[in-house]
N, C-alpha and C positions, 0 to 999 in steps of 0.2 A: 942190702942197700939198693939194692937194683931191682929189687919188686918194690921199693918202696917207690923209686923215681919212675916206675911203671904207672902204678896209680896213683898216684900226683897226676900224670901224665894222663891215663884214659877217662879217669875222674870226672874233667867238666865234659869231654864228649857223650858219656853215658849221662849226664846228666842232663846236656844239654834234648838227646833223643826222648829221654823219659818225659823230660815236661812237654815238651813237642806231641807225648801221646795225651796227654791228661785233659782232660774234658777241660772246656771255658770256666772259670770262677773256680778251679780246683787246681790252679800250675801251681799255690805255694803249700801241698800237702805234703809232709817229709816224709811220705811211705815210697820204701827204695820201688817199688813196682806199680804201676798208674793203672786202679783196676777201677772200673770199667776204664779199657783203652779206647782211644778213638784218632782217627786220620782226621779231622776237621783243621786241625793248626796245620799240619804239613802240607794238606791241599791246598789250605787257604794263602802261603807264601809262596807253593810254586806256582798256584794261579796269578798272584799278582805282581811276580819278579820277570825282567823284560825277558822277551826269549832270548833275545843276544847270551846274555846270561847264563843260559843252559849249554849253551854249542861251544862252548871255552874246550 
């Protein structure tokens, strides 16, 4: 019961990081692992999020 409430639980974070890797026009492919990977989404939110925002 408690590895199930485990992943319920890491579930949308692992999921949320995968589509974060996956190239533009390709975040709704159900393959569990985002090949070719790329950093352009996660660049592109921590360039445009205030820096206040980082220094929490």
């Amino acid at each position: 019961m408690l590895v199930v409430i485990a992943l319920f639980s890491v579930f949308p974070i692992y999921w949320m990081f995968v589509t974060g890797l996956r190239p533009t026009g390709r975040e709704f492919l159900q393959t569990p692992v985002p090949l070719p990977a790329s950093l352009h989404n996660l660049r592109y939110v921590l360039d445009t999020l205030p820096a206040r925002f980082l220094r929490a």
